[in-house]
N, C-alpha and C positions, 0 to 999 in steps of 0.2 A: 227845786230840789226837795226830795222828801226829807222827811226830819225821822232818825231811828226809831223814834218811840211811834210813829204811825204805820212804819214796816213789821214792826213786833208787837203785837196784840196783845198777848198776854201765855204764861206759860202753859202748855197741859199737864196737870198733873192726875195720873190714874196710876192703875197700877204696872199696866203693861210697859209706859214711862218712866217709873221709877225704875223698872228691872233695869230700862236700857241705862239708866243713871250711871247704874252699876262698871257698865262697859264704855264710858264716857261719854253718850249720848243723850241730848237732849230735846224734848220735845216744845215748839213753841205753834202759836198760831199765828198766823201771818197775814198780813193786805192780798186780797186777790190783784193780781197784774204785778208781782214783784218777780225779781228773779234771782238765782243762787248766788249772783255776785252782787247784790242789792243787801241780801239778808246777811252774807257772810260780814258783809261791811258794819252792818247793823249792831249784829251780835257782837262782835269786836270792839265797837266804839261802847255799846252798854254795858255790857260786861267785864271789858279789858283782859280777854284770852285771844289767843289763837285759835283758829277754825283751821281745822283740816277739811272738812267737808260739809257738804249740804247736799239730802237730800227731799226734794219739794214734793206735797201730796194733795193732788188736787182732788177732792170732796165733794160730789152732787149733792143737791139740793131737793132733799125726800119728803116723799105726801106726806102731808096731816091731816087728821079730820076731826073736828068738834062738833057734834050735834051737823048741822044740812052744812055748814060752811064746810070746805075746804080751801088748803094752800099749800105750801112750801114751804118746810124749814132752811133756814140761807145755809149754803153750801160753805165749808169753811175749808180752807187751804190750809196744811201744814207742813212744818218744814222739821225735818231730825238732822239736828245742827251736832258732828262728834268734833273735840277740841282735843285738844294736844295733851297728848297723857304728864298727869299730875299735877293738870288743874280744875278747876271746878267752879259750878256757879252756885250762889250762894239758895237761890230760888227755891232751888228741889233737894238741899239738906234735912234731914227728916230730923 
């Protein structure tokens, strides 16, 4: 069984994530191969809110090029987790 903290990577914070703050939504990034009842468990046990929803955004993996070399930046999945109005996580508090 996975363990929360390898299902939730870490949060994103930009700016177009902070707006959804606003509307109670948040943005994390996540283990590629999880799924919306994996990560909703997640968030709940780390955070201790209620999820109302999850929804998951799968990310390609875009060219790079430095001088002759090329490769791949790794594709990253993320998930915009909204929780039950009138609560909040402490992470993306400005």
């Amino acid at each position: 069984m996975k363990s929360p903290y390898d299902i939730i990577r870490r949060p994103i914070i930009t700016e177009k994530s902070l707006k959804l703050v606003e509307l109670g939504k948040y943005t994390f990034e996540v283990a590629q191969g999880v799924n919306r009842v994996e990560v909703k468990k997640a968030i709940a046990e780390i955070f201790s809110v209620d999820v109302v929803k999850v929804n998951l955004i799968n990310g390609i993996a875009k060219r790079r090029r430095v001088g002759k070399s090329e490769g791949l930046k790794p594709k990253v999945k993320k998930a915009i987790v909204s929780i039950k109005p009138g609560q909040s996580i402490d992470v993306f508090e400005v």
